[in-house]
Backbone as JSON, one array per atom type, in Angstrom:
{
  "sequence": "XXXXXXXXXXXXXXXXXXXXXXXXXXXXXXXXXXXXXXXXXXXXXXXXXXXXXXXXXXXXXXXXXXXXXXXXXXXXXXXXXXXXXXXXXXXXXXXXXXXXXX",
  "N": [[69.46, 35.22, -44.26], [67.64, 36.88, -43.72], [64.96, 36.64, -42.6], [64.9, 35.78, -40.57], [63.53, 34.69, -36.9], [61.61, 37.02, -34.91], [63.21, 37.55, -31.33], [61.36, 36.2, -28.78], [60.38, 37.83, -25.87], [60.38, 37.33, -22.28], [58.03, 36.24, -20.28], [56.68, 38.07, -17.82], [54.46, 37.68, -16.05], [54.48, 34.55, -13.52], [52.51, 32.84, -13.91], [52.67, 33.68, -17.1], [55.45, 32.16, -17.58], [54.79, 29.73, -17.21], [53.08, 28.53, -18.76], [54.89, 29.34, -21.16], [56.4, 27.26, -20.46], [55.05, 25.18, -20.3], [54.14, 24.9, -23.16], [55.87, 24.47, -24.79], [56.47, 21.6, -24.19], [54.06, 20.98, -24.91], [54.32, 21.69, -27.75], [56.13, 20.04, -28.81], [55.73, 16.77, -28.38], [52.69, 17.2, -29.86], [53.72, 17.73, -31.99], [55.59, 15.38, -32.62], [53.48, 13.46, -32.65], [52.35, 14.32, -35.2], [54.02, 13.88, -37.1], [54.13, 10.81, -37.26], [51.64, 10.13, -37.86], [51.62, 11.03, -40.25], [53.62, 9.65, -41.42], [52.76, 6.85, -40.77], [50.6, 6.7, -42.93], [51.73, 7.59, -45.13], [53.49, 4.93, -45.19], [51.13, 3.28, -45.53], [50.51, 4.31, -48.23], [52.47, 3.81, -49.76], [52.85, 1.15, -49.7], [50.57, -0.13, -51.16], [50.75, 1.49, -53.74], [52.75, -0.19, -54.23], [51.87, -3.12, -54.62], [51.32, -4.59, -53.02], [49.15, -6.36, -51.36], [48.79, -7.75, -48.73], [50.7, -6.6, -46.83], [49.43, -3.93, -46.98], [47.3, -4.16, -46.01], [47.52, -5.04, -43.26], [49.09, -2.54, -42.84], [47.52, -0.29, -42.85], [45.48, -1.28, -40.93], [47.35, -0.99, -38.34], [47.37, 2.09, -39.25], [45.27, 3.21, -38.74], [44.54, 3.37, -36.77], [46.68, 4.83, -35.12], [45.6, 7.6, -36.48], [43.31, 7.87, -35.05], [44.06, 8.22, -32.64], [45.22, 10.34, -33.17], [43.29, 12.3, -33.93], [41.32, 12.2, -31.49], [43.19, 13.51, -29.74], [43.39, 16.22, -30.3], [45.07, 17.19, -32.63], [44.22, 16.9, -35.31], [41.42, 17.37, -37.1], [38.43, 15.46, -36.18], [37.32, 15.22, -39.01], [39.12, 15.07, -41.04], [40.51, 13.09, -40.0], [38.99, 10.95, -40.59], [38.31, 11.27, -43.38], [41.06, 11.2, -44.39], [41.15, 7.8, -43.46], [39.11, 6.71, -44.83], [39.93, 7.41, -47.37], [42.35, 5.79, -47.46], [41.49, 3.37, -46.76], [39.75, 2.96, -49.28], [41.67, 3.03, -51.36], [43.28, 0.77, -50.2], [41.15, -1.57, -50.56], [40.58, -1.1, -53.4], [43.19, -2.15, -54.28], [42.61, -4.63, -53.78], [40.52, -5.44, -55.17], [40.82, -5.84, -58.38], [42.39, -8.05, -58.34], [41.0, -10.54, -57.35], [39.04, -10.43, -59.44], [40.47, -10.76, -61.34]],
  "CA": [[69.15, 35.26, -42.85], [66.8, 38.26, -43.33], [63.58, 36.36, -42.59], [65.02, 35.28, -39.08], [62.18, 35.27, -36.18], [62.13, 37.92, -33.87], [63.35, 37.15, -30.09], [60.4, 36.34, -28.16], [60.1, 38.53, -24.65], [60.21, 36.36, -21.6], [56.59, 36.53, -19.67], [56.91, 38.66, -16.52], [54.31, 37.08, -14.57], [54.8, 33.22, -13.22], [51.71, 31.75, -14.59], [53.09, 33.22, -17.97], [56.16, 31.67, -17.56], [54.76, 27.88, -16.49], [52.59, 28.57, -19.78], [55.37, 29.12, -22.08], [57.26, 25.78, -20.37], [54.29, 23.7, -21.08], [53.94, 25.22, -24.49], [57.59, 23.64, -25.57], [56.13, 20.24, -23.93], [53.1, 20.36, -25.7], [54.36, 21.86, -29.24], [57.15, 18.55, -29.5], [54.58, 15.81, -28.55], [51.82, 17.4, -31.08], [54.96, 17.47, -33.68], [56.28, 13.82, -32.94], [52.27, 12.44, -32.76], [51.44, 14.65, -36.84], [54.85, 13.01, -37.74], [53.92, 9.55, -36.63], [50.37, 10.21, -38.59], [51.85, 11.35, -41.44], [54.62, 8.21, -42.02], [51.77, 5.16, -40.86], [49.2, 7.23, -43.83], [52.66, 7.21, -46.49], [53.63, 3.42, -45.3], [50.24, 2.56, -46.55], [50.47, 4.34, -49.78], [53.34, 2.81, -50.04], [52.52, -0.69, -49.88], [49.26, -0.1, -52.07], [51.91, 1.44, -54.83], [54.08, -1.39, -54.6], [50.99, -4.1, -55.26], [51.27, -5.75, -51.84], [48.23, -6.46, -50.57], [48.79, -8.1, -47.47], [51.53, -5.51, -46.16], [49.24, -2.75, -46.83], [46.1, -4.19, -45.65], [48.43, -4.91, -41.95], [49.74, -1.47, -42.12], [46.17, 0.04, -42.72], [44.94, -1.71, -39.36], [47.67, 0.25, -37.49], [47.53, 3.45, -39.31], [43.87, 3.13, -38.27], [44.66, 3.27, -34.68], [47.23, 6.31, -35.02], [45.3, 8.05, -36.7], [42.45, 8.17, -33.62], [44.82, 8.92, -31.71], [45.84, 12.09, -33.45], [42.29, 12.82, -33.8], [41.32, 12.03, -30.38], [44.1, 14.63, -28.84], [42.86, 17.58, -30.91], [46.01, 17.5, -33.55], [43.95, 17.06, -36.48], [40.16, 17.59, -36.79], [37.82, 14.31, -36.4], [36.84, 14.77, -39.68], [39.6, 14.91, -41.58], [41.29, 11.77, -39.77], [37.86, 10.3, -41.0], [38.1, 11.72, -44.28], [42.1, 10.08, -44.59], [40.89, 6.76, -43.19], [38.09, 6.74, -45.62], [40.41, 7.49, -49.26], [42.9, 5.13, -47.59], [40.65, 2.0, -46.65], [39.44, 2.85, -50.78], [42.66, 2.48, -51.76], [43.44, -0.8, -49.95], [39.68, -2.19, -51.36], [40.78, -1.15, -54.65], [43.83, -2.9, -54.38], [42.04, -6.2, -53.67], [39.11, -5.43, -56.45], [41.66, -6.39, -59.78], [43.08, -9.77, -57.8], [39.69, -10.67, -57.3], [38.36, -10.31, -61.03], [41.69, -11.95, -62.16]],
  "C": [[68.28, 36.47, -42.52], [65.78, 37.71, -42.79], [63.82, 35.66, -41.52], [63.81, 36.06, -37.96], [62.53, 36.63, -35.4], [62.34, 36.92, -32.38], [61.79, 37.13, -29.38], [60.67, 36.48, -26.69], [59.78, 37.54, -23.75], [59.05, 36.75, -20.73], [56.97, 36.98, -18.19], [56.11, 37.93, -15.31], [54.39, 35.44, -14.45], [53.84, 32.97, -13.64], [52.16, 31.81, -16.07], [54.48, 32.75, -18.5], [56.19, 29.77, -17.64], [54.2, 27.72, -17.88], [53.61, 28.52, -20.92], [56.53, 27.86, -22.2], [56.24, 24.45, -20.96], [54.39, 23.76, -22.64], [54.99, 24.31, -25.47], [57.27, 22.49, -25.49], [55.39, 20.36, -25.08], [53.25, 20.26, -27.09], [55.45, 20.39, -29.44], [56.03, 17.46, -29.4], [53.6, 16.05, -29.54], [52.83, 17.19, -32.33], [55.43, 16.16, -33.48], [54.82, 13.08, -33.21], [52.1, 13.17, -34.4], [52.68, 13.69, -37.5], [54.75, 11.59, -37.95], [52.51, 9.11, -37.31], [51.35, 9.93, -40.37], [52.86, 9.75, -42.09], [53.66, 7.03, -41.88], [50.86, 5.6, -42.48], [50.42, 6.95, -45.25], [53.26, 5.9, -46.17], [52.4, 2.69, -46.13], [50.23, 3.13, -47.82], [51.79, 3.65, -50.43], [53.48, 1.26, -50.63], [51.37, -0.98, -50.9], [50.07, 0.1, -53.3], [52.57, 0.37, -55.39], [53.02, -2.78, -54.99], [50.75, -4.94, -54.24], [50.17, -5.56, -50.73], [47.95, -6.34, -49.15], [49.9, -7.35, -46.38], [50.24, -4.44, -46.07], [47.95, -3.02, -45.96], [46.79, -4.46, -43.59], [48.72, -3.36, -41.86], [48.64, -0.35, -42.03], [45.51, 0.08, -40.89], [45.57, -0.6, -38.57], [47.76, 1.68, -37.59], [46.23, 3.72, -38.66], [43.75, 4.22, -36.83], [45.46, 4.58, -34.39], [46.05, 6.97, -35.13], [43.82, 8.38, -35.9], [42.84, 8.7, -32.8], [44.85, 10.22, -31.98], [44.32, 13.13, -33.05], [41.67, 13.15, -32.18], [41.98, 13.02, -29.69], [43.62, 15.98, -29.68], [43.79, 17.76, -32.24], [45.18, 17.52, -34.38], [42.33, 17.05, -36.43], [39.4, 16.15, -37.05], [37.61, 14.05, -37.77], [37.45, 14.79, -41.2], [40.77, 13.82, -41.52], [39.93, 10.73, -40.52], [37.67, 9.75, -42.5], [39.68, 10.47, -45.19], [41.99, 8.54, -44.47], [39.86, 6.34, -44.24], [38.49, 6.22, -47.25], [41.58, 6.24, -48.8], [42.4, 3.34, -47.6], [40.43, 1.78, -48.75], [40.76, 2.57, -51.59], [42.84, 1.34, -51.47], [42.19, -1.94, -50.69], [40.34, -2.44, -52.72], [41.87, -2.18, -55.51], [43.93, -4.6, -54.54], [40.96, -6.33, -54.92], [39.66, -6.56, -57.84], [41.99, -8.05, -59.73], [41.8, -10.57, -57.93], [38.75, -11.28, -58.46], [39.37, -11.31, -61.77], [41.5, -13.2, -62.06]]
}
């Protein structure tokens, strides 16, 4: 318990008071929307792992759509929701490439 935070000082004047109420709003919503990224992006590796096409290529679509979202609100930078959407679409492709040839 040595590496416990320090107490943080309550803001004397009222604007920094309204500031550190939104702050609590805003830090849970940014942490339930990276959480909500992060599980649609490991459902699809998931389903790509497991060999199932048509699950992953469905759960793709909606990670899609999170993952704008996140971007869109500032959580993660455009161009690394870009960058995820990009290696995961190649994954799902890849997944269809082998079936394909077979």
């Amino acid at each position: 318990m040595a590496s416990a935070k320090p107490k943080k000082k309550n803001p004397r004047l009222a604007s920094g008071r309204k500031r550190a109420r939104q702050d609590v709003k805003l830090n849970a919503a940014n942490t339930s929307l990276r959480s909500k990224y992060r599980t649609a992006v490991k459902n699809v590796e998931k389903a790509v792992a497991a060999g199932d096409k048509a699950k992953a290529t469905d759960l793709f679509a909606k990670a899609q759509s999170i993952v704008d979202i996140v971007a869109d609100k500032g959580i993660f930078h455009k161009n690394k929701a870009a960058r995820d959407k990009s290696r995961l679409s190649a994954k799902v492709k890849a997944l269809a490439a082998p079936q394909a040839a077979a």
